[in-house]
PAROKE-807872 format. One line per field, with one value per residue (C-alpha): x, y, z; residue in three letters; residue number from 1. Coordinates in steps of 0.1 Angstrom, whole numbers, plus 5000, padded with zeros to 4 digits. Example, Ala and Ser with C-alpha at 12.3 -4.5 7.8 and 13.67 -1.06 7.14 Angstrom:
// PAROKE-807872
c1 <- [5123;5137] $
c2 <- [4955;4989] $
c3 <- [5078;5071] $
type <- [ala;ser] $
seq <- [1;2] $
END
This chain:
// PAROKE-807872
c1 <- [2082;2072;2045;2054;2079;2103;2139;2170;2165;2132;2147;2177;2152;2130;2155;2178;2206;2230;2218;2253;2249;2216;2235;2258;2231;2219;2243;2265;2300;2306;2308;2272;2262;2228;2207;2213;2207;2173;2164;2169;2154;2123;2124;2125;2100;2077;2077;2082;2109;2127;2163;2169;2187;2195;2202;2230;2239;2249;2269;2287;2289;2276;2244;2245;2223;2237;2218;2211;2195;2180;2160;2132;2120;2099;2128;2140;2170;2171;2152;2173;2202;2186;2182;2220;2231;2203;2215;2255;2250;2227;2255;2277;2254;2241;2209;2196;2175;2162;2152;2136;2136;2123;2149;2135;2164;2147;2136;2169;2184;2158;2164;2200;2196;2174;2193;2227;2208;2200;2238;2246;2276;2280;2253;2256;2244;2232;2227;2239;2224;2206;2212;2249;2244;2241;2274;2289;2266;2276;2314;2313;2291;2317;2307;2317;2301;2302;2284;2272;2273;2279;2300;2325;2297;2310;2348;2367;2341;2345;2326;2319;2308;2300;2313;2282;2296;2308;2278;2257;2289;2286;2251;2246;2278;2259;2229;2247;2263;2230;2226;2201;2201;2177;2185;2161;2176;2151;2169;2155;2144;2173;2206;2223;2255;2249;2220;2242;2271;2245;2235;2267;2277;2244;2260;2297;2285;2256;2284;2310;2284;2273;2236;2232;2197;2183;2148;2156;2160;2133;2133;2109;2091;2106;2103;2070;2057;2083;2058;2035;2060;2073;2041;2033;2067;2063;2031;2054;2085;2061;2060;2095;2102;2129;2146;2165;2159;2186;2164;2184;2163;2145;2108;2110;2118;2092;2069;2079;2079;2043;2031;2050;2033;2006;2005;2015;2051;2073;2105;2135;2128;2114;2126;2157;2155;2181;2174;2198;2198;2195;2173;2152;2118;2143;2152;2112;2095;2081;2102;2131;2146;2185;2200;2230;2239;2251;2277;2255;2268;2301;2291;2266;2302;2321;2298;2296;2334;2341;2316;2324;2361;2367;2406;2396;2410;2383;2387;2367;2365;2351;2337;2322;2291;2284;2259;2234;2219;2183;2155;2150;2178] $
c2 <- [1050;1013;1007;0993;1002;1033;1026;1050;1044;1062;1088;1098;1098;1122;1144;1147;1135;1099;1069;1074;1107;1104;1074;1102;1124;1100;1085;1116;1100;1130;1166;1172;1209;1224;1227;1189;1179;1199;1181;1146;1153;1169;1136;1113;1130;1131;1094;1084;1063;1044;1033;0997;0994;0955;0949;0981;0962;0931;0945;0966;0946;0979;0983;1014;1001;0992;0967;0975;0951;0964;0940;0964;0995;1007;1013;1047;1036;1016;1040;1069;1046;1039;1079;1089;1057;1065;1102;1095;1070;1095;1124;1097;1082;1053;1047;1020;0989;0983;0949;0946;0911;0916;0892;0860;0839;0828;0863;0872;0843;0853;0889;0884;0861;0886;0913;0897;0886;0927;0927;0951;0967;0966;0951;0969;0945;0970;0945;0906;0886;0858;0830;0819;0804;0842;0851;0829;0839;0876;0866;0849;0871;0888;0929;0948;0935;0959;0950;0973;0959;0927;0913;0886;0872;0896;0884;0884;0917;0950;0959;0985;0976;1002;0990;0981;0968;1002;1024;1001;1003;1039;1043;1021;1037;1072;1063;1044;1079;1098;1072;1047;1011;0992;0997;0976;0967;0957;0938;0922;0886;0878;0866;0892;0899;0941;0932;0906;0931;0955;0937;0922;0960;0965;0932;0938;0974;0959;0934;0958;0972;0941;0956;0929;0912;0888;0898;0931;0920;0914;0914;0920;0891;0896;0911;0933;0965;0980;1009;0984;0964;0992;1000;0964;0963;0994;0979;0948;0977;0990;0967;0963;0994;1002;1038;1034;1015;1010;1000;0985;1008;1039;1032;1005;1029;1059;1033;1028;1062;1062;1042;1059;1094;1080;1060;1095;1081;1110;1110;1117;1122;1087;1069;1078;1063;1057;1042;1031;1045;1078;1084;1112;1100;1109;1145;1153;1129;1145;1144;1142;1108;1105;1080;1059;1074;1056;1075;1068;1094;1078;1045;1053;1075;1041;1021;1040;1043;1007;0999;1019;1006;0978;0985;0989;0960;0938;0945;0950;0986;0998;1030;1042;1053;1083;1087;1119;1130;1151;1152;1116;1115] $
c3 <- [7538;7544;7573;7607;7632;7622;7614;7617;7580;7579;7599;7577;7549;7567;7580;7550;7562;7562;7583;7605;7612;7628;7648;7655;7670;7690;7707;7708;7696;7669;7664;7647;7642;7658;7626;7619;7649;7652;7618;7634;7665;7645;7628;7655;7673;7636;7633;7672;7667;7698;7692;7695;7727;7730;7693;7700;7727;7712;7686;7702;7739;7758;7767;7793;7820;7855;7873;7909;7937;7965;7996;7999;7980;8005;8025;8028;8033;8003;7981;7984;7975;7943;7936;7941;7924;7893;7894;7900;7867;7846;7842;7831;7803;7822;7831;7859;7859;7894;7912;7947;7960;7999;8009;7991;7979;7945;7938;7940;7920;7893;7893;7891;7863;7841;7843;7832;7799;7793;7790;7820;7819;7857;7890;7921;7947;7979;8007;8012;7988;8010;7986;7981;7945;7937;7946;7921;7896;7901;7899;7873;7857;7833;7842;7872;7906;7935;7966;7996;8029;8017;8044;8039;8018;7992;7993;7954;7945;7952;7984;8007;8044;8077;8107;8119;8157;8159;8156;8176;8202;8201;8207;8238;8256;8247;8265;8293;8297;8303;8333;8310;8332;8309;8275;8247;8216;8186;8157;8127;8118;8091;8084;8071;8090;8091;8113;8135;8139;8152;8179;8190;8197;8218;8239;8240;8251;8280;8290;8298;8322;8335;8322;8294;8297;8271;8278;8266;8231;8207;8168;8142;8129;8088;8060;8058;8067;8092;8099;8115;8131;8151;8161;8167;8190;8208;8226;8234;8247;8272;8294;8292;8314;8300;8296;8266;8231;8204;8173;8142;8119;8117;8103;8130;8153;8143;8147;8184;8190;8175;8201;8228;8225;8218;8250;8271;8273;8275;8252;8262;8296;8305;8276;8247;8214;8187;8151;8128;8089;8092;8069;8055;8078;8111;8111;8099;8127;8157;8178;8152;8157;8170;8148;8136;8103;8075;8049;8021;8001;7999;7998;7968;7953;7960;7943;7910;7907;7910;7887;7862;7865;7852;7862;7903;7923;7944;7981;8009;8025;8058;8064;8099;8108;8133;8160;8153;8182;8181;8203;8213;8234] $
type <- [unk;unk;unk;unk;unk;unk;unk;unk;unk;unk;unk;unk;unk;unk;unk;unk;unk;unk;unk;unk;unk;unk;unk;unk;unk;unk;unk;unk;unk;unk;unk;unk;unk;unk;unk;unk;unk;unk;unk;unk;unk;unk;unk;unk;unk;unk;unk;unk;unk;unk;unk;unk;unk;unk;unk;unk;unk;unk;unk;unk;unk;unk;unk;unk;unk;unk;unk;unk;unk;unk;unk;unk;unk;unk;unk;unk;unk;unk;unk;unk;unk;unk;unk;unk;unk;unk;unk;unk;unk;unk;unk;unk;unk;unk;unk;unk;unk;unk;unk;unk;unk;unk;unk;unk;unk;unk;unk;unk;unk;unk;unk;unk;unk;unk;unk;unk;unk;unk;unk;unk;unk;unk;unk;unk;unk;unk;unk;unk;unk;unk;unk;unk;unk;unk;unk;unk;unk;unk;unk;unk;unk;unk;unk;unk;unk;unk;unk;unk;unk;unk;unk;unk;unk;unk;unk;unk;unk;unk;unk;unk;unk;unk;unk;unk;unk;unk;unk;unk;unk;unk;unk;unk;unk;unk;unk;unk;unk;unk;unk;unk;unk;unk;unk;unk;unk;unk;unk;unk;unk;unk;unk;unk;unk;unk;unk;unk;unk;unk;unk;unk;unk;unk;unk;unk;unk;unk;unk;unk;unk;unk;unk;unk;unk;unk;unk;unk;unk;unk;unk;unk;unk;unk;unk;unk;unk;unk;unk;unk;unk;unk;unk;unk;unk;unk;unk;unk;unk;unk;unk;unk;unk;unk;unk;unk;unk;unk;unk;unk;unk;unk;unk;unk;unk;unk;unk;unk;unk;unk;unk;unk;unk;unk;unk;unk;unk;unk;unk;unk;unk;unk;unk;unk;unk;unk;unk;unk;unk;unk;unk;unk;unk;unk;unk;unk;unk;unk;unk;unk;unk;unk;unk;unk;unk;unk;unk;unk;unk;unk;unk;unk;unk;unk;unk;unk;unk;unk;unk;unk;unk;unk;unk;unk;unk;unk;unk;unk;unk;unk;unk;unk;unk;unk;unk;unk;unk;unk;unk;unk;unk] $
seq <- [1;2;3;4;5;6;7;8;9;10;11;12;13;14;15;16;17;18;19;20;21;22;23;24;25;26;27;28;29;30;31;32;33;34;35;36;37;38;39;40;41;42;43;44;45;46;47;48;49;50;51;52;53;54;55;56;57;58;59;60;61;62;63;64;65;66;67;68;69;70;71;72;73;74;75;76;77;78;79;80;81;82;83;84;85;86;87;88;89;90;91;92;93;94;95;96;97;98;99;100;101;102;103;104;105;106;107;108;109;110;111;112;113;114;115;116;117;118;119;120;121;122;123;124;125;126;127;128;129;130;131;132;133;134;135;136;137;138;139;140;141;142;143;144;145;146;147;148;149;150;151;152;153;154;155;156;157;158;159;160;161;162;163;164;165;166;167;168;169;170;171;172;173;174;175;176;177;178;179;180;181;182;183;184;185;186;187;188;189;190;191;192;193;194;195;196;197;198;199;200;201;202;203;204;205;206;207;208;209;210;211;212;213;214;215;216;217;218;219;220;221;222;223;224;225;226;227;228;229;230;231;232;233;234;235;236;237;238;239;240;241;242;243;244;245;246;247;248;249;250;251;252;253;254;255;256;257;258;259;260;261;262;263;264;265;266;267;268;269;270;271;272;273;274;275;276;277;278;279;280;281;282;283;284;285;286;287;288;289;290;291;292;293;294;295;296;297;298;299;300;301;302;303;304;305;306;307;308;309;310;311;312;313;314;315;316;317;318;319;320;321;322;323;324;325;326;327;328;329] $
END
C-alpha cells in the first residue's frame, strides 16, 4: 500500500473486496450483505480513511449538507432551531453546516457566500437577512432557499412567517383584562420586521384603550448579551411603575425578572410579565415565565420539506403564535 492519505483503493485491497462495492457500503445505494460490510468497515476503521466529500460532490452535483443561517447561536431560540432542523435532516441522510452572523450584514454576505461554494444542496435562512444583496444571492443561488420569518424580504422563496402583530395583540389585551393600566413593552434595537410587527401589536392594542404611552417603550441597545441587557433594562423598568411588561424575548425578559426579585418586586401581583419565544429557559425560570410561543416545531417541519423539494412552489405562509400563560401573570 503506498504512503499518504488512504484511498477507497487501499480499502478494497484491504478488505478483499471491488473498489464499487466498498462505494456501495458507504454510501448505502446497494444491497451489500453483513459480512462484507463488516470487512469494509473493519477496513476503513484499520487504515482511518475519510471519504472525500467535496470531490463526491462535484461529480455527482450532491453534496448532502444543508446550509442553515441563524442571527445568534446563543439564542435559545435560535439554537434549538438548529437541533430539530440538524435532527429532522439526519434521518434523511443530510447533515447541516451552520453559520451565526449576530446580525452583521457582511458576516452574512460572507457566510452566505462560503457555503454555496460547499455545493449545498438546500440554505435554510432562519431570520431576515439584514443585507439585501443577500437575498439575490440566495435566489439566484441554484439550490432550495427557504426562509423563516423572513418577511416580505423573503418574496420569490419559500418562507414561513408567525403573525407576529397577532401574538403581541394577544398578550396586551390579556393583561389589559387582569385590569393592568401601564403596560411596558421592551423591543429590540434592529430592523427586522418580526420585531416591528411585535410592537405595532403592543400599540394598536394600548390605542384601543387609549393607554398607549411612548415613555413606556424602551428597546435593547443591539445585538449582545440579552441576559445582561434584561438585567440592564429591568433597573431602567422600575422606575417606570408600571404593572405589566410585554418583552419581545425571553432571555430579555428572565433578565427583567432577575432584577425584579431581586429588588423585592413581587410578580404577578405588582407586576405581570410576558416574553416572546417560548423557549426552553421559560417553563424552568423561577417563576416560570408566561410567554408568546412560537410553533417552532412546524416551522422547523416546513422548512425541511421545502428544502428538500425542489418541486414545492415559493410562497409565503403564516402561522400563529399562542399566548402560554404560567406564573408571571
Amino acid at each position: 500500500m503506498r504512503k499518504g492519505r488512504p484511498t477507497m483503493k487501499d480499502v478494497a485491497a484491504l478488505a478483499g473486496v471491488t473498489q464499487p462495492t466498498v462505494s456501495y457500503v458507504i454510501n448505502g445505494t446497494a444491497t451489500i450483505s453483513e459480512e462484507v460490510k463488516e470487512k469494509v468497515n473493519r477496513a476503513i476503521k484499520e487504515l482511518n480513511y475519510e471519504p472525500n466529500y467535496t470531490a463526491r460532490a462535484l461529480k455527482t452535483n450532491r453534496s448532502e449538507i444543508i446550509g442553515i443561517l441563524i442571527p445568534d447561536i446563543s439564542n435559545e431560540y435560535y439554537s434549538r432551531m438548529v437541533s430539530l432542523i440538524s435532527t429532522m435532516l439526519r434521518k434523511r441522510g443530510y447533515t447541516t453546516m451552520v453559520s451565526s452572523t449576530n446580525y452583521e450584514k457582511d458576516t452574512e454576505m460572507d457566510s452566505l457566500r462560503k457555503m454555496l461554494t460547499y455545493n449545498v444542496d438546500g440554505m435554510i435562512v432562519a431570520y431576515q437577512l439584514l443585507n439585501e444583496e443577500c437575498w439575490k444571492v440566495l435566489k439566484d443561488a441554484g439550490c432550495n432557499g427557504v426562509v423563516l420569518e423572513g418577511g416580505s424580504a423573503a418574496e420569490g422563496l419559500s418562507c414561513m412567517n408567525t403573525d407576529n402583530f397577532y401574538g403581541a395583540y394577544e398578550a396586551v389585551k390579556f393583561l389589559q383584562k387582569q385590569g393592568r393600566k401601564y403596560i411596558a413593552y421592551v423591543g429590540q434595537h434592529t430592523e427586522l420586521e418580526a420585531i416591528r410587527d411585535r410592537f405595532q401589536g403592543y400599540q394598536k392594542a394600548m390605542e384601543e384603550e387609549g393607554m398607549y404611552d411612548p415613555k413606556l417603550v424602551c428597546d435593547t441597545e443591539g445585538p449582545g448579551d440579552k441576559w445582561q441587557e434584561g438585567i440592564h433594562l429591568g433597573k431602567k423598568l422600575l422606575r417606570f411603575g408600571a404593572d405589566g411588561i410585554l418583552v419581545s424575548s425571553d432571555i430579555v425578559a428572565a433578565g427583567i425578572l432577575k432584577t425584579f426579585l431581586n429588588a423585592g418586586k413581587k410578580v404577578p401581583e405588582e407586576v405581570a410579565v410576558i416574553g416572546y419565544d417560548d423557549v426552553p429557559l421559560a417553563e424552568v425560570f423561577v417563576p416560570a415565565l408566561s410567554t408568546v410561543a412560537q410553533p417552532i416545531q412546524e416551522m422547523c417541519q416546513f422548512a425541511v420539506e421545502r428544502v428538500l423539494d425542489k418541486r414545492s412552489e415559493r410562497k409565503t405562509e403564516v402561522l400563529k403564535p399562542k399566548l402560554i400563560l404560567r406564573e408571571t401573570t
